[in-house]
C-alpha positions as CSV (number, residue, x, y, z in Angstrom):
1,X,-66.9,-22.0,-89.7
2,X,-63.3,-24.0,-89.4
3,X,-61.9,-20.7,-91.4
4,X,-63.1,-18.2,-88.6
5,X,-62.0,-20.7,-85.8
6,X,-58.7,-21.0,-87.4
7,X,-58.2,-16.9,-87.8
8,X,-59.4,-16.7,-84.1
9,X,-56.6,-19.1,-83.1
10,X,-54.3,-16.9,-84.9
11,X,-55.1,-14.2,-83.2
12,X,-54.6,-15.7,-79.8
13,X,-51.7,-17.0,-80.4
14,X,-50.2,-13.7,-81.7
15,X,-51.5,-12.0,-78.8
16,X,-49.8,-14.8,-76.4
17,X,-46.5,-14.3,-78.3
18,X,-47.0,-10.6,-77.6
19,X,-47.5,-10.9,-73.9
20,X,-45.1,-13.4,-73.3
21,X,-42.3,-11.1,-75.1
22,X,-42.9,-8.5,-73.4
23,X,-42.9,-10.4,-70.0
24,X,-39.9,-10.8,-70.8
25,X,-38.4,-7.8,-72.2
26,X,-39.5,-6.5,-69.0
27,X,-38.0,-8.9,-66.8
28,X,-34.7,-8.3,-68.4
29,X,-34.9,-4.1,-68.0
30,X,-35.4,-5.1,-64.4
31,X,-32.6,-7.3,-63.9
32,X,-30.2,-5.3,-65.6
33,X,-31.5,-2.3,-63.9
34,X,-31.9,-3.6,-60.1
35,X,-29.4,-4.8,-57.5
36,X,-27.6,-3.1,-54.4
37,X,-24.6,-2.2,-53.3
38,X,-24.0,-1.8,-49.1
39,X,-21.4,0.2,-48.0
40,X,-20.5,0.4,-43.8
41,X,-17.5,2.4,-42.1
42,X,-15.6,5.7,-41.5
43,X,-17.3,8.5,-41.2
44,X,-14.4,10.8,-42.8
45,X,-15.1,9.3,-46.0
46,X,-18.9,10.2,-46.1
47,X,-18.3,13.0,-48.7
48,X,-16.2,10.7,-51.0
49,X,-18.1,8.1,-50.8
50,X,-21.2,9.7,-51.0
51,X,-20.6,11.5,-53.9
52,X,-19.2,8.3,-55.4
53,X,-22.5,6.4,-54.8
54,X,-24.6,8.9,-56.2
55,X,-22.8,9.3,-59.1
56,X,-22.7,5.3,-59.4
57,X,-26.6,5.7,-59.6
58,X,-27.1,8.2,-61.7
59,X,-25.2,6.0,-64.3
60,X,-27.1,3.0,-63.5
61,X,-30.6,3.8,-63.6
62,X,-32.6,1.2,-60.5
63,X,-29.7,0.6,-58.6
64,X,-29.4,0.9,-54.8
65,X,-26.3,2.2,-52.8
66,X,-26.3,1.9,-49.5
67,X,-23.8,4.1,-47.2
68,X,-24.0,3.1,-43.2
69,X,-21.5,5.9,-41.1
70,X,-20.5,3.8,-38.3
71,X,-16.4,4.1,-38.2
72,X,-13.4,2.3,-39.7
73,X,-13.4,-0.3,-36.9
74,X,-16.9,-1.3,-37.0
75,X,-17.0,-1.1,-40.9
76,X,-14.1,-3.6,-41.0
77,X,-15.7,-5.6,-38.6
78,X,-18.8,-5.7,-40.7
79,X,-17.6,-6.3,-44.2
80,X,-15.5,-9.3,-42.0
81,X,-19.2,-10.6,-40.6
82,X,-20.8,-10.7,-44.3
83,X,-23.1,-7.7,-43.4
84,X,-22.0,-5.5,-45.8
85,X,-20.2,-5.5,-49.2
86,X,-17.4,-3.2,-48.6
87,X,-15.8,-1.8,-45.9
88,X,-14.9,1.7,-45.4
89,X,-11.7,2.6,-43.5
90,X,-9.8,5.6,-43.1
91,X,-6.5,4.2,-42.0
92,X,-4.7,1.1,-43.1
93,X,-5.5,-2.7,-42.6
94,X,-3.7,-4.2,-39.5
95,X,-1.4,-6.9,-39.7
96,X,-3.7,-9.2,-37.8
97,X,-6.9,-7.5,-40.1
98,X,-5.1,-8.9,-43.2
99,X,-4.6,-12.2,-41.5
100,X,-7.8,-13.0,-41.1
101,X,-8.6,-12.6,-44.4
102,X,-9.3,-9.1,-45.4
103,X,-8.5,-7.4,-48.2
104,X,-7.4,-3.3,-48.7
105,X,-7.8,-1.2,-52.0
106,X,-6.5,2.2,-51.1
107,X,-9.1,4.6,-52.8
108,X,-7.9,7.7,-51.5
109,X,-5.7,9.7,-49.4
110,X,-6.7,12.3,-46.8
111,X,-5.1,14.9,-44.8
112,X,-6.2,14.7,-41.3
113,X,-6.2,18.3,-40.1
114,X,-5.6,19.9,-37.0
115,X,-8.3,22.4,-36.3
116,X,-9.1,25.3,-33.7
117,X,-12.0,27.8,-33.1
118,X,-11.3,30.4,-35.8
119,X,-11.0,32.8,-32.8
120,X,-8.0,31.7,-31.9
121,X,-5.0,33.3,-33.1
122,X,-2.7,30.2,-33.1
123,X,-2.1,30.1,-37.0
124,X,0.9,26.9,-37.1
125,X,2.0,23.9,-34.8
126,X,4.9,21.8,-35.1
127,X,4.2,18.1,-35.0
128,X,6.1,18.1,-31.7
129,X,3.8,20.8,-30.2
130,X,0.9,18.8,-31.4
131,X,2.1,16.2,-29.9
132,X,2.6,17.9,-26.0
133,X,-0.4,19.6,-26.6
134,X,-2.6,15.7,-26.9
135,X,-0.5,14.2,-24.2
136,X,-0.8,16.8,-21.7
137,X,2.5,18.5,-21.7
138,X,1.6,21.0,-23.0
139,X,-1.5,22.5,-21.1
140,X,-2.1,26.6,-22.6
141,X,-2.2,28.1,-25.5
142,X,0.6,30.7,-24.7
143,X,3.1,28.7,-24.7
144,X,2.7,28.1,-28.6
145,X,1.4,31.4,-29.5
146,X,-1.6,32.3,-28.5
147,X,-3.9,33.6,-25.6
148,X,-3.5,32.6,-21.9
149,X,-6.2,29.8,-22.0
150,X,-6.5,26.6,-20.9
151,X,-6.5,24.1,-24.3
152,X,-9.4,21.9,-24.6
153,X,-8.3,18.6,-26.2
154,X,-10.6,17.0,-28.5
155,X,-10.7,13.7,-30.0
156,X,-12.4,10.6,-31.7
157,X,-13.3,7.5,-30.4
158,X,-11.4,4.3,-29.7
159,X,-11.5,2.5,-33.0
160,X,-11.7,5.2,-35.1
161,X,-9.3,5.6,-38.0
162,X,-9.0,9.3,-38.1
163,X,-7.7,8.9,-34.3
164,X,-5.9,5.7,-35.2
165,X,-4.1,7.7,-37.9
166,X,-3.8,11.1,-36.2
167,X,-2.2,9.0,-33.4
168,X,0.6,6.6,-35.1
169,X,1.6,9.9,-37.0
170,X,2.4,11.9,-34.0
171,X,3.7,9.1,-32.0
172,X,1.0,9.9,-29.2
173,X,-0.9,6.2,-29.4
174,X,-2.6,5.3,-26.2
175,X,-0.8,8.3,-24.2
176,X,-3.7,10.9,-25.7
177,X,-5.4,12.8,-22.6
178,X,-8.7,13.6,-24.3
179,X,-11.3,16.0,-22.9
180,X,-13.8,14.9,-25.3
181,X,-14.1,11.7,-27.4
182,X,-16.5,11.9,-29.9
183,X,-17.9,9.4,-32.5
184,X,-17.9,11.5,-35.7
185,X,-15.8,13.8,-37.9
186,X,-19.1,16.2,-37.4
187,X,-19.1,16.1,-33.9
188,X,-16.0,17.4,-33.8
189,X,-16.0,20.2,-36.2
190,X,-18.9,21.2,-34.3
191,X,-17.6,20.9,-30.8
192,X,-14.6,23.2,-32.0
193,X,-16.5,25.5,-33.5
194,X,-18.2,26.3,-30.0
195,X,-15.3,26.4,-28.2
196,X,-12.5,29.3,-28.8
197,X,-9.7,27.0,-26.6
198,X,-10.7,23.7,-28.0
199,X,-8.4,22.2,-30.3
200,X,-9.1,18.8,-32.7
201,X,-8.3,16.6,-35.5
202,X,-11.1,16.0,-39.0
203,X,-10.7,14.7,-42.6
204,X,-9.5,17.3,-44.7
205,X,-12.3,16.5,-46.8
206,X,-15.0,17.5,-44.2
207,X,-13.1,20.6,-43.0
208,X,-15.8,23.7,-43.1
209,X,-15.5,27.4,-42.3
210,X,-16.9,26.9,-39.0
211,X,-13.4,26.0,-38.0
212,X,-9.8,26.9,-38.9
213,X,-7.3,24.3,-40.0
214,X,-3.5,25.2,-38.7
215,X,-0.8,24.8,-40.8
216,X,1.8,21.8,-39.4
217,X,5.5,22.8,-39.8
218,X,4.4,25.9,-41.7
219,X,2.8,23.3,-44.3
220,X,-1.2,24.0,-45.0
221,X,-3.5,20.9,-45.1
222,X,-4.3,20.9,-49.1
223,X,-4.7,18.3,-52.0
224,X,-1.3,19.5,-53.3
225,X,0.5,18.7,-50.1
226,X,-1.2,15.9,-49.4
227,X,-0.2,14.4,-52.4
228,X,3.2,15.6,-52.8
229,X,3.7,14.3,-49.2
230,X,5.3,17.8,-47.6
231,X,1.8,17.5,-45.1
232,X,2.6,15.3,-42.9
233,X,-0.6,14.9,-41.1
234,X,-1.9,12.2,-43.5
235,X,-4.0,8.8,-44.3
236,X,-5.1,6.6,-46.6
237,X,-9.2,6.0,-47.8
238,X,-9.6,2.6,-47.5
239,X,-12.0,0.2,-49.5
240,X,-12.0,-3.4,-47.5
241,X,-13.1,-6.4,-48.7
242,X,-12.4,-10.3,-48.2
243,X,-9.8,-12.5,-49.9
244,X,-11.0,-14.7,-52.1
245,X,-14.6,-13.8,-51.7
246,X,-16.2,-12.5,-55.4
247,X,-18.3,-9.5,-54.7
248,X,-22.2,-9.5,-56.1
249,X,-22.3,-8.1,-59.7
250,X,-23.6,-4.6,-59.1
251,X,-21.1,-4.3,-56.0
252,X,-17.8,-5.2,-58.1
253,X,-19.4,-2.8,-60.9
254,X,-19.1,-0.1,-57.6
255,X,-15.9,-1.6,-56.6
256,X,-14.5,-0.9,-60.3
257,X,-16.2,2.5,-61.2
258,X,-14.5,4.2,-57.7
259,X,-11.1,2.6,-58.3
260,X,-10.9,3.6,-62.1
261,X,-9.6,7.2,-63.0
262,X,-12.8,8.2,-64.2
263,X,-13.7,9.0,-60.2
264,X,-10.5,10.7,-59.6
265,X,-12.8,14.1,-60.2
266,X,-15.1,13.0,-57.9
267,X,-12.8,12.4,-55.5
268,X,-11.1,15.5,-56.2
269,X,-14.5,17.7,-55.7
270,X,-15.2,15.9,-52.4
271,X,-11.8,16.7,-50.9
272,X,-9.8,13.9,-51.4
273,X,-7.1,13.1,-53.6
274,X,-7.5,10.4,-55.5
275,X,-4.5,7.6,-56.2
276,X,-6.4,6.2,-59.6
């Protein structure tokens, strides 16, 4: 009888072990497996930074990235609040930005190109014409080329860094007499591609054949020029952060994968040209 009790104990014991390791086992998987990664700004960096983040999962199976298109200012302001991990801007940190305690990892630059209804004949502006053309001066397309039309002058947002940067680059900043502001890179493209006399500024990177990007200065808007520097319509990708402040494990793994050369392809394919 005590011989059968003691194999019986055996038994349960073994089988206890075998849960109990395998609890654990499991619990492991899922740690190294799970956590997030939130993401909140510009929306001219949605194809980098999409492609980025999917890429990032891909390579770690469980893991969440999180991509919130609300616009450099309000992705700055969020990463500043704690609501977010990083920050996504498309133009650099202010003075006063850095002050405060924020922190700027260029991740890319962009060419901010000027685009027009591919109906219009208009092929190339000078960055002085560019710059009548947004502050009213000049008012029709014949007087740089093309048909006798009225232009329609498109634009982003306040806050926005594709207008912040299409703005300090052509020395228009707060003298811009919009027709439209709009709140995304998309809405733009689109509104131009309705319109034969509209004329507006996108991310290179988002630039489709809906709409026809001008060459500046007889320059066209590429990755080569961009990064050689002879296209002068230009910004930097932006990731933004806090001083000081450690990022959560799975976020500085993101942080670290998009900075290294190993996305520099990734970048490349989405449209940007990476600085890694």
């Amino acid at each position: 009888m005590k011989k059968i009790i003691t194999i019986l104990c055996a038994v349960v014991m073994a089988l206890s072990l075998f849960a109990g390791c395998g609890q654990k086992a499991d619990d492991n998987n899922t740690a190294a497996a799970g956590g997030t990664v939130a993401t909140d700004g510009s929306t001219s960096m949605e194809k980098v930074i999409g492609a980025l983040g999917e890429s990032f999962m891909e390579a770690n199976s469980g893991t969440t990235f999180t991509y919130n298109p609300t616009g450099s200012g309000s992705g700055i302001q969020a990463v500043s609040e704690g609501r977010c991990d990083i920050g996504l801007s498309s133009r650099a940190l202010k003075d006063d930005e850095k002050a405060s305690g924020l922190k700027e990892t260029t991740l890319a630059l962009d060419g901010i190109a000027i685009i027009v209804n591919p109906q219009n004949p208009v092929q190339d502006l000078t960055l002085e014409q560019i710059a009548k053309i947004y502050t009213g001066e000049i008012t029709n397309w014949k007087d740089v080329g093309g048909e006798d039309a009225e232009i329609v002058r498109i634009g982003r947002e306040a806050g926005s860094g594709t207008r912040d940067g299409f703005e300090s680059i052509t020395d228009t900043k707060d003298v811009c007499q919009y027709r439209q502001e709009l709140t995304s890179t998309g809405d733009v493209i689109a509104t131009v591609s309705q319109n034969p006399n509209a004329i507006g500024y996108a991310s290179l990177a988002a630039i489709k054949d809906s709409v026809k990007a001008l060459t500046v200065n007889g320059v066209a808007p590429t990755e080569a020029t961009v990064k050689d520097g002879t296209y002068l319509v230009q910004r930097p990708f932006v990731l933004v952060t806090k001083e000081g402040a450690a990022l959560s494990e799975t976020a500085q793994k993101f942080f670290d994968f998009a900075t290294s050369a190993d996305a520099a392809s990734i970048i490349s394919a989405a449209g940007a040209v990476p600085v890694a």
